[in-house]
C-alpha positions in Angstrom: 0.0 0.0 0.0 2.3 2.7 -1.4 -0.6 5.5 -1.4 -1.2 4.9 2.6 0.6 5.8 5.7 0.1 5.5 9.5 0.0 8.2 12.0 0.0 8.4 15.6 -1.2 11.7 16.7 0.6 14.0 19.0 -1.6 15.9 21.5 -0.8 18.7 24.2 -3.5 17.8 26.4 -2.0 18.1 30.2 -3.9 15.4 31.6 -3.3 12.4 29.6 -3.6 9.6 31.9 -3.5 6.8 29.3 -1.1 3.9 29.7 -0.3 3.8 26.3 1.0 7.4 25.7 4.0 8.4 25.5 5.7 12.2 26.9 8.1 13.5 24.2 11.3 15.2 25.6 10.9 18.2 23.3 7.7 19.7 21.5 7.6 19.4 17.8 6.5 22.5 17.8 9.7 25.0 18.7 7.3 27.8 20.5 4.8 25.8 22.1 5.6 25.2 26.0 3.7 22.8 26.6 4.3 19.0 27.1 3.4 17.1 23.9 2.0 13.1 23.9 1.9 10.8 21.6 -1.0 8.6 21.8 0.0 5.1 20.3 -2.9 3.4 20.5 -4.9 6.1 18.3 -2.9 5.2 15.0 -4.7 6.3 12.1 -3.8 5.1 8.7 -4.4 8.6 6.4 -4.1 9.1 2.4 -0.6 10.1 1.7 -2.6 13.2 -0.6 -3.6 14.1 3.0 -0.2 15.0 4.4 1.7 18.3 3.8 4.4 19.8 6.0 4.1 21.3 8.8 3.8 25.0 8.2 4.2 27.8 11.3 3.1 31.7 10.1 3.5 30.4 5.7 6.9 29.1 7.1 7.4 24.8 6.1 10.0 23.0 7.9 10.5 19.5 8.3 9.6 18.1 11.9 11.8 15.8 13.4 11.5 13.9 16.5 14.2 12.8 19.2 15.5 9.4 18.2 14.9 7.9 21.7 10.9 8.9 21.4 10.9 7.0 18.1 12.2 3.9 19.8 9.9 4.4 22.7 6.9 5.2 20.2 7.6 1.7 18.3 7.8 0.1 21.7 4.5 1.1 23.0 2.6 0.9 19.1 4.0 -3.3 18.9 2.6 -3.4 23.0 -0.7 -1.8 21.5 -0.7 -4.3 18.1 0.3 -7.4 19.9 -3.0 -7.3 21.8 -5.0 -6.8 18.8 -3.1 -9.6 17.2 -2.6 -12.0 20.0 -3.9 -15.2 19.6 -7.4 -15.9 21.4 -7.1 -18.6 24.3 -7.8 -21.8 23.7 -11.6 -22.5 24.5 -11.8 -25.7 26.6 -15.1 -27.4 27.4 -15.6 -27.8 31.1 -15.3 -31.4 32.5 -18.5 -33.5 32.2 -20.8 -33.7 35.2 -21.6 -37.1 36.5 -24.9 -37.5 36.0 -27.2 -37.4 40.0 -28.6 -41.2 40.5 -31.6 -41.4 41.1 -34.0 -43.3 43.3 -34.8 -46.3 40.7 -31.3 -46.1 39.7 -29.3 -49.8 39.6 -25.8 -50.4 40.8 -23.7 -53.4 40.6 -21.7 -53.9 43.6 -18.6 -56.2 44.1 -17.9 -58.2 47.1 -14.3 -57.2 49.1 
């Protein structure tokens, strides 16, 4: 699929409590303060057609993340695909009840 590509978005929020984000040690964008997440189990899979650079006041520059987030970003997007891809438990039938005797019920008995 040469006309596709998959995103994880990047968010500011600065209460992201989910288990599966990740802080980055520098904001993409250079005047923005605030902390930036990535959110790697919100990937999108967007038209290449759909992408364009990343453009500040008619200014486009290329935006570049820290290689250690990359790693850390791959880390927690296999975590997030292994669970969608794991393979389901085994389903095993629960042992067969005996059957409750009843009161015309016929048993052989040995002698000890």
């Amino acid at each position: 699929m040469s006309d596709t590509c998959m995103v994880v978005p990047i968010t500011h929020s600065s209460g992201v409590k989910n288990p599966h984000a990740h802080k980055l040690k520098k904001n993409p964008q250079p005047h923005d303060p605030n902390d930036a997440w990535a959110i790697c189990n919100h990937i999108y899979t967007v038209a290449l057609g759909r992408m364009r650079r990343f453009e500040k006041r008619g200014f486009e520059r290329e935006v570049y993340l820290d290689t250690d987030d990359q790693q850390e970003i791959f880390k927690k997007v296999q975590r997030v695909l292994a669970r969608v891809f794991a393979a389901p438990a085994p389903v095993v039938p629960p042992p067969a009840q005996p059957k409750p005797r009843g009161p015309k019920t016929l048993s052989i008995r040995t002698k000890s």
